[in-house]
C-alpha positions as CSV (number, residue, x, y, z in Angstrom):
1,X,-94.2,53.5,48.2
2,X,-95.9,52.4,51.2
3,X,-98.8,50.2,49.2
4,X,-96.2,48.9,46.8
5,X,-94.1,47.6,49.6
6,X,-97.7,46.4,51.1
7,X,-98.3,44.7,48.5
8,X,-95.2,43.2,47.7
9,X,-95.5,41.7,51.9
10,X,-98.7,40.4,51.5
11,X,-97.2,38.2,48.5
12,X,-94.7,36.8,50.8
13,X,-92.0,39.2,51.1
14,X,-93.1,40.0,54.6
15,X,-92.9,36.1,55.5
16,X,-90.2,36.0,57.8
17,X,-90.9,32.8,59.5
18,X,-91.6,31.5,56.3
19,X,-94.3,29.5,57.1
20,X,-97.0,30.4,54.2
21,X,-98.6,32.9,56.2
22,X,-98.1,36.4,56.6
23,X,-99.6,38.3,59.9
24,X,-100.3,41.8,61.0
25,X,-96.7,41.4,63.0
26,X,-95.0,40.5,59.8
27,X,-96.6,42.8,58.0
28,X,-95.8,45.7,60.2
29,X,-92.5,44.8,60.6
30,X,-91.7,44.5,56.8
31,X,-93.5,47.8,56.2
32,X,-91.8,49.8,58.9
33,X,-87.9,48.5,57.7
34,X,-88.6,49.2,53.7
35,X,-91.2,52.3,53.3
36,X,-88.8,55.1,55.3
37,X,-85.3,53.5,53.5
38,X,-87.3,54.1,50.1
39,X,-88.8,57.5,50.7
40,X,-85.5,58.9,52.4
41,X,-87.6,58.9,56.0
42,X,-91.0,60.4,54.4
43,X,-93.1,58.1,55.0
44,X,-93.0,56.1,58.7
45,X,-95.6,53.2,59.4
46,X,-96.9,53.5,62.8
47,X,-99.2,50.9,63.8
48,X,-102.5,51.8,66.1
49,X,-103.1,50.5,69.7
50,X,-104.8,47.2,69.9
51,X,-102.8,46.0,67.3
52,X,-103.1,42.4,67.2
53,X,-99.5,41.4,65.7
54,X,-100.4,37.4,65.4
55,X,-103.7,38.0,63.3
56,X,-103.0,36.2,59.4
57,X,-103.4,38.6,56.4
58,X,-102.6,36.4,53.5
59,X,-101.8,32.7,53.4
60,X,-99.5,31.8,50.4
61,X,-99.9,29.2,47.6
62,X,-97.2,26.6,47.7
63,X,-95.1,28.1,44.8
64,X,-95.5,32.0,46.3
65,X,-94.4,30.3,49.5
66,X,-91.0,28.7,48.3
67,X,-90.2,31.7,46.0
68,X,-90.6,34.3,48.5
69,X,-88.4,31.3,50.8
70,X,-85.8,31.0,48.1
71,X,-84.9,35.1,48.4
């Protein structure tokens, strides 16, 4: 579950600013909401320390951008 939901961020589901980029912050955040509500609590993202939360993972093309906008 958790690369599915990974993956699924990184394609602009994580976006929540929506401005085409998705970060470590975003990421994180996305990742630690949906992986324990779909495993029942199994699975828990933790992040490590010197996490750097503004750092850009994927930057969206302009149709991924408004589709993951339009959700």
């Amino acid at each position: 579950m958790f690369t599915y939901f990974l993956l699924q961020g990184l394609a602009g589901a994580a976006d929540s600013n929506h401005n085409g980029t998705v970060t470590t912050g975003e990421i994180f955040e996305y990742l630690k909401k949906n992986v324990p509500q779909a495993t029942n609590g199994q699975q828990n993202p933790r992040a490590m320390s010197g996490f750097a939360p503004s750092l850009p993972l994927s930057t969206l093309s302009r149709l991924a951008h408004r589709n993951a906008a339009g959700r």
